[in-house]
C-alpha positions in Angstrom: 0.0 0.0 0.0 1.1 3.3 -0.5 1.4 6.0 1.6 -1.4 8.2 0.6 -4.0 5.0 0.2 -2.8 4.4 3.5 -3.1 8.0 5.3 -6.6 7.8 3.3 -7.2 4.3 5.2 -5.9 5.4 8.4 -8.4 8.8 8.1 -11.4 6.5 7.3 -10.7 4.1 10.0 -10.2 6.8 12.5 -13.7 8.6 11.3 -15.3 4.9 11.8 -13.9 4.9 15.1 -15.3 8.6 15.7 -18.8 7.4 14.4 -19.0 4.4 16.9 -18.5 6.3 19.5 -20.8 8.9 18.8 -23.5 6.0 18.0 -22.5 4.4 21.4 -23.5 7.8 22.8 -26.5 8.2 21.4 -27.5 4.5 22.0 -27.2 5.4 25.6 -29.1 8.3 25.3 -32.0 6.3 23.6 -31.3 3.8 26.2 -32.0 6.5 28.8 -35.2 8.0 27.5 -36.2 5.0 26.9 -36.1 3.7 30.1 -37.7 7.0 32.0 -40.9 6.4 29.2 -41.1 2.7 30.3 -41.0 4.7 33.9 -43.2 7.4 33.4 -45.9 5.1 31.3 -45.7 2.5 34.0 -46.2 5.4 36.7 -48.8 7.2 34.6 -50.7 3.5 34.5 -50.2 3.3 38.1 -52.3 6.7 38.6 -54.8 5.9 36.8 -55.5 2.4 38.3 -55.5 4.7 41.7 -58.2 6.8 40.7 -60.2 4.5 39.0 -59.8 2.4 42.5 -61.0 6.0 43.9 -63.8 6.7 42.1 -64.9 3.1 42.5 -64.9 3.8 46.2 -66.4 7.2 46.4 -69.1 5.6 44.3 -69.4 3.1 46.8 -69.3 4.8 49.6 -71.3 8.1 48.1 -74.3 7.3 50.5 -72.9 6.1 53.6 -73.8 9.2 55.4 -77.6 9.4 54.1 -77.9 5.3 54.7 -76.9 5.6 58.0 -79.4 8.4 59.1 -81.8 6.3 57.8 -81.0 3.6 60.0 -82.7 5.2 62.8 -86.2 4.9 60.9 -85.0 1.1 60.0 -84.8 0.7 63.8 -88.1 2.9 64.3 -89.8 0.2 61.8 -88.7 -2.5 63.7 -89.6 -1.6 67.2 -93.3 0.0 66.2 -93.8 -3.8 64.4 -93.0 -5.1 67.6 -95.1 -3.3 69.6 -98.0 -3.1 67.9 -100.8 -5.8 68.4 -103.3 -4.5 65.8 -102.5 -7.3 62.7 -103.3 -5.5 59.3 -101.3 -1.9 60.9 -98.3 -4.8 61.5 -98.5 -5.9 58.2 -98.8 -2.5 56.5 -95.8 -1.0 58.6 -93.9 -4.8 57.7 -94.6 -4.5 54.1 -93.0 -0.8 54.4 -90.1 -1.7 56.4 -89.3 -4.6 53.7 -89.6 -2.3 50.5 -87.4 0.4 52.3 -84.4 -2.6 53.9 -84.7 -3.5 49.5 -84.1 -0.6 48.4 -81.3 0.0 51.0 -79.9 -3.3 50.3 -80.0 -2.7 46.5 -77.4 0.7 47.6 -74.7 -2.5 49.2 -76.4 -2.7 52.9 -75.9 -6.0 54.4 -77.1 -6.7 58.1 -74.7 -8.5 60.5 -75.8 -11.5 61.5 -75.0 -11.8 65.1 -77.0 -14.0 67.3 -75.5 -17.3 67.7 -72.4 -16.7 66.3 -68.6 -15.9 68.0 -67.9 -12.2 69.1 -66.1 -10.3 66.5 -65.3 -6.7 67.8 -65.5 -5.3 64.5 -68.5 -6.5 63.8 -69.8 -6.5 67.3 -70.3 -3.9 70.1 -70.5 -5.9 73.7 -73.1 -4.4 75.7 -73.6 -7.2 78.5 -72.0 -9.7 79.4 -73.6 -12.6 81.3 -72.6 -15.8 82.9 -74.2 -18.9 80.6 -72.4 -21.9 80.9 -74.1 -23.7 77.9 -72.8 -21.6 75.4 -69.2 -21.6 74.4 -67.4 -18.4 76.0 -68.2 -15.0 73.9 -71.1 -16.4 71.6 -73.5 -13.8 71.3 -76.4 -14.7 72.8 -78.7 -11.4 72.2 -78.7 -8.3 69.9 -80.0 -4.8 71.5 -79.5 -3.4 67.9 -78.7 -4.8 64.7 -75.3 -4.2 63.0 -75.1 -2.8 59.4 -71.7 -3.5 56.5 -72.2 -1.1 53.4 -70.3 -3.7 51.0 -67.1 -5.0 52.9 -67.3 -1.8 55.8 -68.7 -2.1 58.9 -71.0 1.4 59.1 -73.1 0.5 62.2 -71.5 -2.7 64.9 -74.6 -4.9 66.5 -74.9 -4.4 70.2 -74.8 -7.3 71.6 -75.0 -10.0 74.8 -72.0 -12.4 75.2 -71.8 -15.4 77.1 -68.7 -15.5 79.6 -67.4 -18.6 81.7 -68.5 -19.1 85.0 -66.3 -18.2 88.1 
């Protein structure tokens, strides 16, 4: 080789070199935006699951307030069934009380069912506590007021009787 096809060589292989490394450079850079659009997508997904998650559970929980001012007139139902004797009032008053708990129910209210079962103090409020040896030890033997859940939250605990051991 001569020395100018050589110099020429030497130029172009030092222009390749030049071009690699800018490349390289610019790879990483492409690299690096890359990777903080991977972030910001994956963060942007994120904050959107949140408030759909959000919005789901102000939906939810949009009438908790109104439902439980309105469990005073469910309790109101259910002690003026109970203490009145005259059949078709009971019946009239029963057939309200039912169409209002539906439509309640319909908005997520579930009643706690209590009597019977083991004492859960979040789903239960103890309000006596007597001495019954045939029940197993904090079984609720009696419910003062029922206990309300609007879907999976506990708006209103049933007051309850326990059983406790004997001393």
């Amino acid at each position: 080789m001569t020395s100018a096809k050589m110099s020429s060589y030497q130029k172009l292989k030092s222009e390749l070199s030049e071009t690699k490394k800018k490349l390289e450079e610019k790879t990483k850079i492409v690299d690096d935006y890359l990777s903080k659009l991977q972030y910001l997508q994956a963060e942007f997904e994120n904050f959107r699951k949140r408030v759909d998650k959000e919005k789901n559970d102000y939906v939810k929980y949009a009438n908790k307030n109104l439902i439980m001012k309105l469990l005073g007139s469910v309790d109101d139902l259910e002690r003026i069934m109970n203490n009145i004797k005259d059949k078709e009032i009971t019946d009239g008053i029963n057939m309200v009380y039912k169409n209002f708990l539906h439509v309640l129910e319909n908005e997520g209210l579930k009643k706690i069912d209590a009597t019977g079962k083991n004492f859960d103090p979040y789903k239960h409020e103890a309000f006596l506590q007597v001495v019954d040896s045939s029940k197993p030890e904090n079984t609720v033997l009696e419910e003062f007021q029922k206990g309300y859940m609007l879907n999976e939250n506990v708006i209103r605990p049933a007051k309850v009787k326990i059983s406790k051991k004997g001393e």
